[in-house]
Each structure stands twice: as C-alpha cells, then as structure tokens.
VEXGU-587358 format. One line per 10 residues: number of its first residue (from 1); their letters; for each residue x, y, z of C-alpha. Coordinates in nm, 2 decimals, padded with zeros to 4 digits. Layout:
// VEXGU-587358
NUM	a	X Y Z; ...
This chain:
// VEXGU-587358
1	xxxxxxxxxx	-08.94 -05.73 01.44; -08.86 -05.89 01.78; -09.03 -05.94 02.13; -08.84 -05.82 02.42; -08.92 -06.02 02.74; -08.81 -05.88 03.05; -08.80 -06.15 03.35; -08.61 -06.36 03.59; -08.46 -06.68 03.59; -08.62 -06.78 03.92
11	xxxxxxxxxx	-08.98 -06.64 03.83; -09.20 -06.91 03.75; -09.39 -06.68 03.55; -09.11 -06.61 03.35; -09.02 -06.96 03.26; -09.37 -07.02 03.12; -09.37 -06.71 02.89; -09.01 -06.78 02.79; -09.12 -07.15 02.71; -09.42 -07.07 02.55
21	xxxxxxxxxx	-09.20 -06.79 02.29; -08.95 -07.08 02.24; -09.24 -07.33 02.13; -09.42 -07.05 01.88; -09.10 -06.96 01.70; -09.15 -06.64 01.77; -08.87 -06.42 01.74; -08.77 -06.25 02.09; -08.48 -06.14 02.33; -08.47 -06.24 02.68
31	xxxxxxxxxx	-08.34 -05.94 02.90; -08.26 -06.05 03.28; -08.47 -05.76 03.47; -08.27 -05.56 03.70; -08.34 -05.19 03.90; -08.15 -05.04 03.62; -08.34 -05.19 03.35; -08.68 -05.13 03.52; -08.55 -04.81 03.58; -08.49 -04.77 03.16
41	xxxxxxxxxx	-08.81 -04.95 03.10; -09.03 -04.71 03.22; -09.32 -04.88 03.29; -09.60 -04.73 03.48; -09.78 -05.09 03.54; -09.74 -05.27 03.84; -09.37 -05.43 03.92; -09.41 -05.75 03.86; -09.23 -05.96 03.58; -09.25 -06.10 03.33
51	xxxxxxxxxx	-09.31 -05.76 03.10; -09.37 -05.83 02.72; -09.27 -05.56 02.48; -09.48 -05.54 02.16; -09.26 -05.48 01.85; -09.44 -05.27 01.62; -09.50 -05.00 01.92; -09.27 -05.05 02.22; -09.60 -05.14 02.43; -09.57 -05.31 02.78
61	xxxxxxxxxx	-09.81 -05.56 02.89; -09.79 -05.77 03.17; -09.99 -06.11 03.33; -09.82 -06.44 03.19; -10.21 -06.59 03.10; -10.36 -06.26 02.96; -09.98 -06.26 02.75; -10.05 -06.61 02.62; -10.36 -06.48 02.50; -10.23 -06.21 02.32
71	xxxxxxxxxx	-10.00 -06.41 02.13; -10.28 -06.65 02.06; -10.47 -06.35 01.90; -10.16 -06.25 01.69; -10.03 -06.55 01.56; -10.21 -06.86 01.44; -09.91 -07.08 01.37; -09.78 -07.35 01.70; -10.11 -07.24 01.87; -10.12 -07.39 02.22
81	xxxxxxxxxx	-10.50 -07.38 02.27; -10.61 -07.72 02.18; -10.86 -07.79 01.92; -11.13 -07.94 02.09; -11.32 -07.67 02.31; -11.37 -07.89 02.60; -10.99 -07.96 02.60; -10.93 -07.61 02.57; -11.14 -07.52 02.84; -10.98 -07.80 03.02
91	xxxxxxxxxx	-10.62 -07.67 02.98; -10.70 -07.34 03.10; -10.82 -07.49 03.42; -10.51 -07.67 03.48; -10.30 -07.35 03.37; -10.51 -07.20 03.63; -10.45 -07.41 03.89; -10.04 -07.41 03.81; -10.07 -07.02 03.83; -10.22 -07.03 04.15
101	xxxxxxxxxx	-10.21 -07.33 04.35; -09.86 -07.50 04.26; -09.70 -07.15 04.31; -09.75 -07.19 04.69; -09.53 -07.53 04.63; -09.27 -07.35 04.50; -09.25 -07.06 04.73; -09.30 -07.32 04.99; -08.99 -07.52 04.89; -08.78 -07.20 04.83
111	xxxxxxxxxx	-08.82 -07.04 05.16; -08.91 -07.32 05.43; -08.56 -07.44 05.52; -08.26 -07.28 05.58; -08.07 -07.44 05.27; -08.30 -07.34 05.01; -08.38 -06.98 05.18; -07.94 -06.95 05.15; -07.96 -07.08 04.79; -08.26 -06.87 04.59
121	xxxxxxxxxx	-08.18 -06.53 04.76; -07.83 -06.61 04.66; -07.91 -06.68 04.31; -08.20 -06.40 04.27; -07.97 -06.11 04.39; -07.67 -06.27 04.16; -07.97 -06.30 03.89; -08.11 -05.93 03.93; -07.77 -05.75 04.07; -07.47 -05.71 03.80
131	xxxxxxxxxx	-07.14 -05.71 03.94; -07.23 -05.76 04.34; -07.04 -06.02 04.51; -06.87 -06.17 04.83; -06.99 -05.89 05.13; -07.24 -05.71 04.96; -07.38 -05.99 04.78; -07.46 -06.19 05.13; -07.63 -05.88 05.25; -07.85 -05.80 04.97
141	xxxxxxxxxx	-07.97 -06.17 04.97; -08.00 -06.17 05.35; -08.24 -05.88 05.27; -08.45 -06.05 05.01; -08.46 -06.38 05.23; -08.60 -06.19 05.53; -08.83 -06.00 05.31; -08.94 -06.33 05.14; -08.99 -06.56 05.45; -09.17 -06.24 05.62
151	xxxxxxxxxx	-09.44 -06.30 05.33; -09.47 -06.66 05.37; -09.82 -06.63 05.55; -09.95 -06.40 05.29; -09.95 -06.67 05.01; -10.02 -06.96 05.30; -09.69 -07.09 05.31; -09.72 -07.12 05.70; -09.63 -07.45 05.98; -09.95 -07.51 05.97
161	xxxxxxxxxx	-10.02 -07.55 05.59; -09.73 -07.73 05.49; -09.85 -08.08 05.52; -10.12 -07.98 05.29; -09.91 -07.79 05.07; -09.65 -08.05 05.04; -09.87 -08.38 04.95; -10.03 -08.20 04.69; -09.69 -08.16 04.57; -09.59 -08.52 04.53
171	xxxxxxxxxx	-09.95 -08.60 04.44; -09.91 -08.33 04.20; -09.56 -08.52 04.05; -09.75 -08.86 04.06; -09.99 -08.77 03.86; -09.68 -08.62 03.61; -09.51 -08.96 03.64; -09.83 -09.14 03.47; -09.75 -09.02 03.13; -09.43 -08.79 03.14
181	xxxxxxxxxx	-09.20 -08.98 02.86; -09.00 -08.78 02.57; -09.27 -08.57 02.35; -09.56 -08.65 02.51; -09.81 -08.41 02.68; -10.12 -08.35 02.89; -10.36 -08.30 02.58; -10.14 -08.49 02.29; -09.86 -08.50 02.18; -09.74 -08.10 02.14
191	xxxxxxxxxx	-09.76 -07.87 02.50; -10.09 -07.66 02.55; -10.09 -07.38 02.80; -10.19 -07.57 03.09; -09.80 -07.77 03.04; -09.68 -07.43 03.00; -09.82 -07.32 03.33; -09.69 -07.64 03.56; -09.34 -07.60 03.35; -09.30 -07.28 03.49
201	xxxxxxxxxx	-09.32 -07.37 03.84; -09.15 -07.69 03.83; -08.84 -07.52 03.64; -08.83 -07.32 03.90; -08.89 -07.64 04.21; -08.63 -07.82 03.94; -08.33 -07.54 04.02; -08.39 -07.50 04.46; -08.22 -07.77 04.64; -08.48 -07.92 04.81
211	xxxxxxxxxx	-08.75 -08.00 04.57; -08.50 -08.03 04.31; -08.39 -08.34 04.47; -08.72 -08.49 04.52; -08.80 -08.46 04.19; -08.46 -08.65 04.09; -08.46 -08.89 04.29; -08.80 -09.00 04.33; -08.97 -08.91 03.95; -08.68 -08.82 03.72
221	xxxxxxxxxx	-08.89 -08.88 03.45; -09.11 -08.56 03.55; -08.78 -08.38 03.57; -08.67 -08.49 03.24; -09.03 -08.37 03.12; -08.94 -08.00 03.29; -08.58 -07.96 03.12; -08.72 -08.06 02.78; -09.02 -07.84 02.80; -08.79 -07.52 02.80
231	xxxxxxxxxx	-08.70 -07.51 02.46; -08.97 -07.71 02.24; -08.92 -07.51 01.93; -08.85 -07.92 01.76; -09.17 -08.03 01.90; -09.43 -08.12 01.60; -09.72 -08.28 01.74; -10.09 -08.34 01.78; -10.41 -08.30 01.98; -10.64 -08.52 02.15
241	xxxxxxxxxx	-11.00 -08.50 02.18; -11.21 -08.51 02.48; -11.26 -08.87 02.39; -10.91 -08.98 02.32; -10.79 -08.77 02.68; -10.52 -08.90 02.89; -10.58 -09.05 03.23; -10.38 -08.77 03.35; -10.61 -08.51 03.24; -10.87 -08.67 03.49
251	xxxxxxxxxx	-10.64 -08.72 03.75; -10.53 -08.39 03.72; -10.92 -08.26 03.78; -10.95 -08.47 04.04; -10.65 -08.30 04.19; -10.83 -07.94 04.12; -11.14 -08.06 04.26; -10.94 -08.17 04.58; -10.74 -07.90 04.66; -10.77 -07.61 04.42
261	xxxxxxxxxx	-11.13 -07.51 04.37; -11.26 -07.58 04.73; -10.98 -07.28 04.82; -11.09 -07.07 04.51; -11.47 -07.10 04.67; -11.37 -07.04 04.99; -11.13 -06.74 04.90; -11.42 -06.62 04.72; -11.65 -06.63 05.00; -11.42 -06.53 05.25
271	xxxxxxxxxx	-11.32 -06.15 04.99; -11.70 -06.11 04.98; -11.76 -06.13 05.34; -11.44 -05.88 05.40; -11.33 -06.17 05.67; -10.93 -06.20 05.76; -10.89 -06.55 05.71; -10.97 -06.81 05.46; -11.02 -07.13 05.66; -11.13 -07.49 05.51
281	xxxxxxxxxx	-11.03 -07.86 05.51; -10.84 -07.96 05.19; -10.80 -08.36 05.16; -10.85 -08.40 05.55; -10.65 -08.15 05.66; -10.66 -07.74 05.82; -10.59 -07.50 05.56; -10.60 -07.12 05.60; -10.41 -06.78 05.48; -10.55 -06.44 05.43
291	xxxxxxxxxx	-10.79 -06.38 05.10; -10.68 -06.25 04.75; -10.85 -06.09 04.52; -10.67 -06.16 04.23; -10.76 -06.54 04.29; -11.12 -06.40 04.26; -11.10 -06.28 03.94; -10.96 -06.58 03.86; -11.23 -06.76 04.00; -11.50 -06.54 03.83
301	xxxxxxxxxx	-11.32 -06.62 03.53; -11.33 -07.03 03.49; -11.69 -06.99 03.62; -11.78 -06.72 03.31; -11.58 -06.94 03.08; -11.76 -07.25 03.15; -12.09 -07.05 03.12; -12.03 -06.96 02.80; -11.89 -07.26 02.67; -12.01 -07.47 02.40
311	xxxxxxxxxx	-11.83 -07.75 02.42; -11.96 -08.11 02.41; -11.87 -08.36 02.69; -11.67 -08.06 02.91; -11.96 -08.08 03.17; -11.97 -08.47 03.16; -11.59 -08.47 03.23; -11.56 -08.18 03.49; -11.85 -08.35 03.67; -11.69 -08.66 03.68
321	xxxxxxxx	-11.39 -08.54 03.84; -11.61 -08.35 04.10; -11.53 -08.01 03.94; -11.86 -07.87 03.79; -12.00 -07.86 04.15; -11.71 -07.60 04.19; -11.79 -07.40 03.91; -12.16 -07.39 03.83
C-alpha cells in the first residue's frame, strides 16, 4: 500500500511533504501535478498542491501542516514531533513561521527581478506542461509571470516591503549558519517539522537564481543543510530537551518575535476590524499588505496550542525571546 503525492517541483509546500515522506520511510509515489492529472484526480477541494492520497481508500486531503499531522496519527515510527512538549510546541511555531512568513522570501526572490521572473515561469510551465516547448512554452510562462507578479501585493511582496522582507531573509540564513553542519538539526540531531517547514522554502530559494546564489556564496553551509534535508531516509538521530536546546532555537524565537508574530497580531486585528490594509513597523521599518484569513486561523491556532499546553519551561523560553507577549 502506497501514498500518492501530487505536487510541484517549485512549491515549497511540496518539498516539505516530499521530505518529510522520504524521512518516515513511508512508502509513496511522487506524481508531477499537471491540468491533465488534476483533471483525472477529481478532487473537489480547493486547487492547491500538494494533494496526499490515502491508500486504503483513495481519499484526498490537502494542507502540508494538517498532512504532517495525519501521518503523525498513522504512523509512530521516524516521528518528527519532538519528545519534549515544550520542544514540540516550539517546532510547530517555527514550522509556522516557515509556512507563512519565509514564503513571502521566496515569492519575493522568484518574482522581483527580471532574471528570476524569466527562470521560475520557465521552469513551472516546463514542470506542469508535458511536451510544450520553444513558442508556446515562452508564452505560457509569460502568462504565469504576469499572473504571478500581478499577485505580488497580495502576499506583501511590494517596493515598499522588500527591505523588510529581504533582511529577514539573511537574518533568517544567519541564524541557519550557527549550527547547520552534516546531521545536525534545530531540536537534535534528527529533523522535526519545524526543519521540514524552512526546507521547503529554501529548496525552493536554493533552485531561483537570485537567492540561490546568496545562499552559495555567502552561507553554503545552509545550502548544504537544504540539499541534504531532501532525502533523510539515513538520518538516525536524537532529541533535545528544553534544557539541552540550541542557541538557534532562541535565535530563531527572537526572529518570530521580531518579524512574525507582530504581523500575525496585526493581521489579526486588522481581519477583525474588516480594514484594507495591515500596516505596522517590523525591526524599524514600514510594513503593510492586505489581511488573510488563513494567517488567522493560524494565529488562533499557536495561541490555543499554547493554552492548552502542559509543558514545563515553554513559557519561560517563549517569554525570553519576547514571544509569549504575542501569544497570551
């Protein structure tokens, strides 16, 4: 009995469910979604990827976290929830934060210059598109690279937020840098969800031109780090404790407290006031883009989660890092 995951090779979302599969030993095809195949597929869900098909019933379910935890629920074995609740809690932060707020790096990078705008709409119509090339091929991806730019503000990726988006990017890698050697991970030394969820955006920054040569040139070890992480089916490895934690891990809150959760507050604010614009200052500088509402769910959720938590130190740590004042 095998998984099928449908998905693309330049969706983060895709790369993290792809990596986490590889790391569970869990038995599963990759199928490179096209029209015709969502056509076959039939799924009456909403078109985004990946999809995971269920063996035993031919089920779709879609929403790489909400997947994660499904396999969690189904298998026991290469579990990447840590063992200690408070790091557990903490990796689903930092999963959260990948999901939500690194994504803007990466559709930053991919549609902000010309040369990377040319390369992924290239590669995501050769990708999703059998048998197109030379004429038709450059149309299609001019049509995808209009239709992707033409979103840009939607997600924040505007003039105006780009110095914010792109220091928290090589903030972001710094941070990486501190610990990112062969085998080693934010919460031990085997990948928990929250790697999962950074791998798949920075597999995806690792393949478009630009960011793919910062991330060579100026912290190859973090890029190292990235191509490893897609296949970690050899990894054996352990935990740490809330104690034993990396420096990382609180750099890394620090990071959330900085630029992630002030925007998750005032998106949330912003939805429940039915205003236009989400506008704050994240490290010193303007910030703004239109509300979503998924990113209030997700906000709802980390508050809920910490609520119900019962997990010594997590409150000592996230308060530390200027979190819990977030999320309380």
């Amino acid at each position: 009995m095998r998984y099928q995951l449908y998905g693309g090779g330049g969706s983060p979302y895709s790369q993290k469910m792809r990596g986490i599969l590889h790391y569970r030993r869990l038995p599963f095809d990759w199928i490179q979604i096209t029209p015709g195949v969502r056509a076959e597929i039939k799924h009456d869900g909403p078109p985004v990827i990946p999809l995971l098909r269920l063996p035993e019933d031919g089920s779709l379910h879609v929403d790489s976290t909400p997947l994660a935890m499904l396999l969690e629920e189904r298998h026991s074995q290469r579990s990447i929830v840590p063992t200690d609740p408070a790091m557990a809690y903490l990796s689903l932060l930092i999963e959260d934060m990948a999901d939500e707020w690194v994504t803007k790096m990466m559709f930053h990078y991919r549609w902000d210059l010309a040369i990377d705008q040319a390369y992924s709409s290239r590669q995501i119509i050769s990708d999703n598109t059998p048998g197109l090339r030379g004429e038709a091929l450059a149309k299609a991806a001019q049509a995808i690279r209009d239709r992707q730019v033409s979103r840009m503000p939607l997600v924040g990726c505007t003039p105006q937020n780009k110095p914010v988006i792109e220091r928290s990017f090589h903030e972001l890698l710094s941070i990486l840098d501190g610990f990112a050697t062969r085998d080693e991970y934010l919460f031990g030394t085997r990948p928990a969800l929250a790697d999962f969820g950074l791998f798949g955006q920075l597999k995806t920054l690792a393949s478009d031109h630009t960011p793919m040569m910062i991330m060579r040139t100026s912290v190859p070890s973090v890029y190292d780090w990235v191509r490893r992480l897609e296949d970690s089916s050899g990894i054996e490895g352990e935990w740490h404790s809330i104690a034993e934690r990396r420096t990382a891990i609180d750099d890394m809150l620090r990071f959330c407290a900085t630029y992630y959760l002030p925007f998750l507050q005032a998106n949330a604010e912003a939805f429940a006031k039915a205003e236009d614009q989400v506008s704050l200052s994240l490290a010193g500088q303007s910030y703004s883009q239109p509300p979503f509402k998924y990113q209030v769910k997700c906000y709802s959720r980390l508050k809920t989660l910490l609520a119900d938590a019962k997990a010594p130190g997590l409150r000592e740590v996230l308060a530390h890092t200027g979190c819990l004042a977030f999320l309380e």
